[in-house]
N, C-alpha and C positions, 0 to 999 in steps of 0.2 A: 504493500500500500504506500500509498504517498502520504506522510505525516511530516506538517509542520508542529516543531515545539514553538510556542512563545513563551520565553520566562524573561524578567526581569534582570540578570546576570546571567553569563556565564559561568555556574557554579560545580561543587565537585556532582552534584542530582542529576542538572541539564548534562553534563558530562555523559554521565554514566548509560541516562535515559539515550542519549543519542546514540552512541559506542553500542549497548547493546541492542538496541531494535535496531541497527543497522546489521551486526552480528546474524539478525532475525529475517534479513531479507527486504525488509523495510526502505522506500528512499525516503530519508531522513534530512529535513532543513530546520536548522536554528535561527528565529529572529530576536532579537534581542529588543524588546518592549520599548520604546519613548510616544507613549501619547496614543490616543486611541485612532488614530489616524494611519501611525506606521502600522497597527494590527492589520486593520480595511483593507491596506496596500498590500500588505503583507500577504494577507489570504488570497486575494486577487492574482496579485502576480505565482503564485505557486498553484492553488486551485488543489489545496488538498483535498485526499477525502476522509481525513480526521487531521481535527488540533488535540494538540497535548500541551497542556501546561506545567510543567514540573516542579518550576520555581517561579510565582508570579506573585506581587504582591500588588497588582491594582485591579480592576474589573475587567472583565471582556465585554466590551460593545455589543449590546442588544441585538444590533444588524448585524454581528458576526453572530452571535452564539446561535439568534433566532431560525439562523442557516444554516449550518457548518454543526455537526456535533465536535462540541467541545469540551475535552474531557480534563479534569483539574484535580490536581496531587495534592491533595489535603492531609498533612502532616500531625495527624490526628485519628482517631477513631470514630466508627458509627455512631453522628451525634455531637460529635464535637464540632465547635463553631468558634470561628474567633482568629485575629491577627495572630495571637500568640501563646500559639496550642504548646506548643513543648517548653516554651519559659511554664507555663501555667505549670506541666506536667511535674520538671523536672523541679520545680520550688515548692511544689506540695510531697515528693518523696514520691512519685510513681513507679512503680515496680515492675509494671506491665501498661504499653501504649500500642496503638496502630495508626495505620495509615490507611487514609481513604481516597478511592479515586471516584471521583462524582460528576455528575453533568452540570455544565454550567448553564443557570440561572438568573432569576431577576434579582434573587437574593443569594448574599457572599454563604456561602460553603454550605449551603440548605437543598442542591442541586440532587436527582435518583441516584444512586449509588449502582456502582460497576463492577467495583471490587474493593475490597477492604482486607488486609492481612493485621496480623499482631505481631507486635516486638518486646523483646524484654527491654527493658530499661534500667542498666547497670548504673552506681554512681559515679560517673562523670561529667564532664563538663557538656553544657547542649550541643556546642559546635559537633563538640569527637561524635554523640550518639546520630546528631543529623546523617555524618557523613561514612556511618558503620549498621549500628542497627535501624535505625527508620530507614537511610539509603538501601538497605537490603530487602525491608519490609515495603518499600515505596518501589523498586524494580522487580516484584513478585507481584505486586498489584497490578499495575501499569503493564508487565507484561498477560495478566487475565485480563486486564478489559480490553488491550487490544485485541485480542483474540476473542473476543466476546463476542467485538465491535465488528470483527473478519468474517462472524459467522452470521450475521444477517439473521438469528433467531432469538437473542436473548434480550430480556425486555427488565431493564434495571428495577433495581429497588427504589422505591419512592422513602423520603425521610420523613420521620413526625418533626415536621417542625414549630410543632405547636408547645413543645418543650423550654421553657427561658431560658432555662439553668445551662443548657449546651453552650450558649450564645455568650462567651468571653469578650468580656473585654481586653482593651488594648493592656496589657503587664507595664504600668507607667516607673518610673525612679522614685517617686512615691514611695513604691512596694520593695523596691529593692535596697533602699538605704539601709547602711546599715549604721547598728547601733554599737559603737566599742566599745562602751561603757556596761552592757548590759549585755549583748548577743554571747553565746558561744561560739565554739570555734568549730562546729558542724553546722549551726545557723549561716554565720559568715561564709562557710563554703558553698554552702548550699544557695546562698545567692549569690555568689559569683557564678557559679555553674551554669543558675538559671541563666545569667544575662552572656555569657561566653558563644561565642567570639565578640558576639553586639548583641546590644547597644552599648554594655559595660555597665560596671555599678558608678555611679557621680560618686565621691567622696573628696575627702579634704586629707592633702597628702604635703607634711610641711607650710602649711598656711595658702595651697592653693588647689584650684579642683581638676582633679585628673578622673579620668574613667579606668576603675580597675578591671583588668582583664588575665581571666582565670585565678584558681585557688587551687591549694594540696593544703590538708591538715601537717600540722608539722607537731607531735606528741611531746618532744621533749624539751625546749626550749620556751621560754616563758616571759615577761616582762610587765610594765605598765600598760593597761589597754589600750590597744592603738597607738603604741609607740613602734619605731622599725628596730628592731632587736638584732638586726643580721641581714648578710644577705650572702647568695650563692645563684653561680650561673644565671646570672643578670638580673635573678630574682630578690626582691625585698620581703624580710618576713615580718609582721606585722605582728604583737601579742593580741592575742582574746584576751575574756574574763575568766578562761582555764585553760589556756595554753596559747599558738600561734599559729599562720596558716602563710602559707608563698603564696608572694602575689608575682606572676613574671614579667606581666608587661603592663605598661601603665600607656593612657593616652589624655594629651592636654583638650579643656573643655574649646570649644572654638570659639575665637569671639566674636562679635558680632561685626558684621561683615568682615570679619578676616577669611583667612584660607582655611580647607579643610584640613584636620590636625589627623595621625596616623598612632598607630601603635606603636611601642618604641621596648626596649629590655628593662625592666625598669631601673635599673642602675645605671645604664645608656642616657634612660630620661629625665635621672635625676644625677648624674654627672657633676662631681665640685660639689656636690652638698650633703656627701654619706661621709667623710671624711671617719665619723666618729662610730661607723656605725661596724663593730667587725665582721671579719667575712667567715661564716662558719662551712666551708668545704664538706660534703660527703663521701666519707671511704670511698673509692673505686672500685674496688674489691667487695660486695658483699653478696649476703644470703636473697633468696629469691626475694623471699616474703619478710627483707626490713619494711619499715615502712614508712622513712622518712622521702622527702621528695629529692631526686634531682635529676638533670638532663640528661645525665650519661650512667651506666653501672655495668659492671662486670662480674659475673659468675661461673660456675664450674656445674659439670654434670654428667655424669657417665663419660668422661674423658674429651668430655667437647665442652669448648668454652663458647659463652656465649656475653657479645658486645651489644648492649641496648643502647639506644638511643632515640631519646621524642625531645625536638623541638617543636614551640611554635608555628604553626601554622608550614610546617615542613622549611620553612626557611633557616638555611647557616651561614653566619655572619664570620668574617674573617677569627674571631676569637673563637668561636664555635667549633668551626675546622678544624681549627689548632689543637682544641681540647681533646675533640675528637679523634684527632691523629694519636697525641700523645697515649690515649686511652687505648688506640688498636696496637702500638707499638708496646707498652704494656704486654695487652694480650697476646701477642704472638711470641713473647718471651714464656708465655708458660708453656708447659708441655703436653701439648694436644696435639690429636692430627687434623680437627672440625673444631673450625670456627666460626660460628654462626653471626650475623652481623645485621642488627636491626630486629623483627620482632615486636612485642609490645602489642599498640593498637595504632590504630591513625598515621597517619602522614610517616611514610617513609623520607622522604626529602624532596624538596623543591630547587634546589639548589641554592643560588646564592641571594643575600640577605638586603631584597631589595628597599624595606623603610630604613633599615640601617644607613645602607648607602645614601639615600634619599635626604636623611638626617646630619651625612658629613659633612664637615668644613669645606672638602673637597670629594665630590662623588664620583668623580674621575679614577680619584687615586686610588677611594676607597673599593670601586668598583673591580681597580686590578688587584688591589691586596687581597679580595677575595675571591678572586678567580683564583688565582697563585696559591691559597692557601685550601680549594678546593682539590684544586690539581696537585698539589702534596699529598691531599688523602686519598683520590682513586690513584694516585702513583704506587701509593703505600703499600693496597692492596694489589693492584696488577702485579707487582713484584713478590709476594710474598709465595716463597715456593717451598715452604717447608711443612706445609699443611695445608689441607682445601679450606678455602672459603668458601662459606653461603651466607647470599640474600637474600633475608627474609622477611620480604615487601608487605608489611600487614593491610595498607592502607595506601594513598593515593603517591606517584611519585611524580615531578615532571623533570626538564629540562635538565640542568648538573646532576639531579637527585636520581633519575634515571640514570644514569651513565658512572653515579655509584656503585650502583646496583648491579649494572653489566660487568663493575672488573671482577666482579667473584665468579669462583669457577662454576658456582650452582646459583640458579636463581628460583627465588620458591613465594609465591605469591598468593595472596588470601583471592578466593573468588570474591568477587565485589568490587577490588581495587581497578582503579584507573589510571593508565599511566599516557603521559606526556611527552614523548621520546624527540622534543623537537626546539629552536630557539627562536625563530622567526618570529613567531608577535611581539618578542619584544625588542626586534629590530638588533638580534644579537646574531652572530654566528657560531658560537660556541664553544666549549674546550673540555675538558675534563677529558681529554685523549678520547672522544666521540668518534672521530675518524679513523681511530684501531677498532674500537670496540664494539659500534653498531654495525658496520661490515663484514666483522670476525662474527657476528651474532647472526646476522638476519640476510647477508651481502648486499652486494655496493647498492644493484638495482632497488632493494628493498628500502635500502638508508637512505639514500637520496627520497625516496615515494614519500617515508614517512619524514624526514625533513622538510619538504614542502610543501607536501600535505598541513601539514601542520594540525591533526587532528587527533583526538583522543581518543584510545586504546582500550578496550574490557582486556580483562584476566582472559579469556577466553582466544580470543584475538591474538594477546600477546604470546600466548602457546605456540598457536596454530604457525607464527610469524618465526618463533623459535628466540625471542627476546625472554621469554621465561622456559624453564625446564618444568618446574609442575605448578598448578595449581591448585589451591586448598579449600576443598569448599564447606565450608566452616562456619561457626559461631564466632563473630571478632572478641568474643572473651575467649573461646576455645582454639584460639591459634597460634599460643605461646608453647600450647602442651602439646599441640600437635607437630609442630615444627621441632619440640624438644624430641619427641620417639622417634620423630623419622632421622635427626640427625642422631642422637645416641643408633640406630640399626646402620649407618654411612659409616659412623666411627668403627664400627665392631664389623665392616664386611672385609673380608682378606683381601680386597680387593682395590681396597684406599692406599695403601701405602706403594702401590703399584702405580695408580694414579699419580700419586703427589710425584714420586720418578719423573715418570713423562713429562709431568706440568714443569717441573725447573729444565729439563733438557730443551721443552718449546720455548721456555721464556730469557734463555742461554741465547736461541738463535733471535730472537726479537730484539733491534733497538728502538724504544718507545720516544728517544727523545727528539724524531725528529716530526716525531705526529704534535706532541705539546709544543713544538716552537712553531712551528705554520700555525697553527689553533692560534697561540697566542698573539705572534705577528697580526692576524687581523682581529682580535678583543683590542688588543694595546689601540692600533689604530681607533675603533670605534671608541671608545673611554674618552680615546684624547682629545675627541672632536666636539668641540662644544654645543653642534649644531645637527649632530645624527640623530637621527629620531629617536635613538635606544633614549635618550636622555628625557624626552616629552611625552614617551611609552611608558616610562618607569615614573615617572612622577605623574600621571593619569592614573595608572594602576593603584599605585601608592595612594594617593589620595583619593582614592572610587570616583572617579569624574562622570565615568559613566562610558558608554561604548564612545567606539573611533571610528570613524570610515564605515563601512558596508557596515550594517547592523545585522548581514547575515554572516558577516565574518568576523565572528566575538575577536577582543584584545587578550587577553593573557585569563590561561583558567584560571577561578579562584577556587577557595574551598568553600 
């Protein structure tokens, strides 16, 4: 069928929803929502015979819907109603949520029902569940009611919308203040959670107002309420009234008529004014289930080690890299033959750290320090020949974060994830030894397709393409234990240490460095150009300005 998505962003949903109905046979077009005018145009010029909404947060025009079945990804369950179904969810303690896909109507999210699935609802943050369990639950729906819709016999569910109580309100900063004086420190998280990635909770952070974005409980550290007691991997810890919680990144309130303000590390954000505040680091080394927060950790396990790591919104900022090197080269000093690398949930890596760069004195410069310090760590790993590495992609990757992931010998990827194998939207060419690595992967014809393509990838796809070795189709809380047995059986097959042989005798005849200096020859050049798009791409993205050019050819995936 011919199915146009409309959503509001290009997000990691529209992503996914497009990647896999294309997967499904489907010709697939994204237009990117401004005004109910570009929809009209929209429909018109494509003349689907279904709309899909996946991510939209303003109405569909009468003249379209009253034409055109249109069918809308309600991020909520049968009945639920309201701009802000999973803040609602996840700030009341939901345990269990769904996702509904409905016909659009004269009234918001009261539309006959097509299909509906359920999700569990693990405590995290709203962003990580959008873009794990409801994206899972919402690409199970959307794929029955397309197929509903294909069979010309099925005749939806109508809603009682004569129910109030479904009909939520907007979740205002009202609701989500918090109180330092009085909250604990599972209140406190629980509303950052609700508000994560956005809108953020408003608070007063040293006498001025930032938007906190995300929390972890922190159990052992303690202080005056609402004082910053610490901070680690660019996080500030904050006391409760019975303990503390990480805040990681902070964003300043906008002023009025100023520019839009972005996310930042929060030590990055508050630079020159933590002087007094100490840095409490986390072991590198520990057990599974500590349960203090931080970015990077290392463990041991049936003779396979395994390197985690969850940053922000998949982005790694030149310090980041670093940390993250220092921590693989750690790891490959112990004595394993599997080394597992990533894991966890959510964003495997996006590459490099574009608010950061955004935020430098110079983002030229800043822009090459971390590329260079990117290219360190897939260096790290392409060389390492004394043990196999695996990637294990739990959640979405793109651009550098992708081509992480390619220098390990195994790639092992959660069904659901989405990946980005490409740099062109944002007016980059690339590095991270991209041109050893996706050729050696998928070949030349293939690399170049999907470089210029420049389109997003299902788990499914990326098998089929040979950019992944397996795919895991799993519960995203069940993929840490699944990825643990299958590498504990890699470690113990007689057959590894045969492997690892061959891999340093290939990696013997390979010289790598002359792929990173043409890569970087032409970054250097664009950096240093004051005037290349990369630089009006990155600060649009940065600051959500909103689409560029074609509105059917989104700017840079978000999450």
């Amino acid at each position: 069928m011919r199915i146009l998505l409309l959503a509001s962003a290009f997000n990691s949903l529209t992503q996914r929803v497009q990647a896999e109905l294309g997967d499904h046979g489907h010709s697939v077009t994204v237009h990117l929502v401004d005004g109910d005018d570009s929809v009209r145009e929209a429909v018109g010029r494509e003349s689907p015979e279904l709309v899909v909404a996946p991510y939209l947060r303003t109405a569909i025009p009468e003249d379209v819907w009253s034409v055109h079945t249109c069918l809308v990804v309600h991020p909520g369950p049968v009945g639920d109603r309201g701009p802000s179904s999973l803040d609602w969810a996840v700030h009341e303690g939901a345990d269990l949520w769904g996702v509904t896909v409905l016909q659009a109507n004269a009234e918001m999210d009261a539309g006959d029902v097509w299909a509906s699935v359920s999700c569990a609802l693990p405590q995290v943050g709203k962003s990580d569940l959008y873009r794990n369990e409801v994206s899972d639950a919402a690409m199970a729906a959307v794929l029955v009611a397309v197929g509903r819709f294909a069979s010309g016999t099925y005749t939806p569910a109508p809603q009682d919308t004569g129910a109030d109580e479904g009909c939520r309100p907007l979740f205002r900063q009202s609701l989500r203040r918090i109180d330092w004086q009085t909250d604990s420190s599972s209140t406190v998280v629980r509303k950052l959670r609700a508000a994560d990635s956005q809108p953020g909770v408003l608070d007063e952070v040293l006498g001025e107002e930032w938007f906190l974005h995300g929390g972890h409980p922190e159990p052992r550290l303690s202080g005056r309420a609402g004082e910053i007691v610490a901070t680690r991997d660019g996080a500030i810890c904050r006391a409760t009234t019975d303990g503390a919680v990480w805040i990681p990144e902070l964003r300043p309130r906008r002023a009025p008529g100023g520019p839009a303000t972005f996310k930042l590390p929060a030590t990055v954000a508050l630079a020159g004014r933590l002087s007094a505040v100490p840095a409490r680091p986390a072991p590198l080394h520990r057990s599974k289930h500590e349960d203090t927060w931080a970015e990077i950790g290392y463990r041991e396990e049936a003779g396979t080690g395994f390197l985690s790591f969850s940053f922000r919104g998949g982005a790694m900022s030149t310090e980041q890299c670093r940390r993250l090197l220092r921590a693989y080269r750690f790891a490959c000093s112990r004595p394993t033959s599997v080394l597992v690398v990533g894991g966890g949930r959510d964003f495997f890596s996006n590459g490099i750290h574009l608010n950061v760069i955004e935020a430098a004195a110079d983002p030229g410069a800043e822009s090459w320090a971390n590329i260079n310090a990117m290219d360190d760590l897939v260096e790290a790993v392409l060389t390492t020949t004394d043990r196999l590495v695996v990637s294990a992609v739990a959640g979405n990757a793109a651009a550098g974060g992708v081509m992480l992931a390619l220098a390990a010998d195994e790639v092992w990827c959660r069904a659901g994830a989405v990946l980005n194998p490409h740099y062109r939207l944002m007016g980059l060419y690339g590095s991270e030894y991209w041109t050893y690595s996706l050729p050696r992967r998928v070949g030349a014809a293939a690399a170049e397709r999907l470089m210029q393509d420049a389109l997003p990838v299902s788990s499914a796809a990326a098998h089929e393409l040979g950019l992944v070795d397996r795919v895991i189709a799993c519960a995203p809380m069940s993929f840490d234990s699944e990825v643990g047995a299958l590498a504990a059986r890699l470690a113990a097959l007689p057959a590894t240490q045969s492997r690892i042989n061959a891999k340093k005798a290939e990696r013997d005849r390979v010289d790598l460095a002359p792929y990173r200096a043409a890569e970087l020859a032409r970054m250097r050049r664009i950096f240093a150009d004051p005037h290349h798009p990369y630089h009006e791409l990155r600060r649009a993205f940065v600051r959500k300005e909103g689409p560029s050019g074609s509105a059917d050819r989104p700017p840079r995936p978000r999450g």
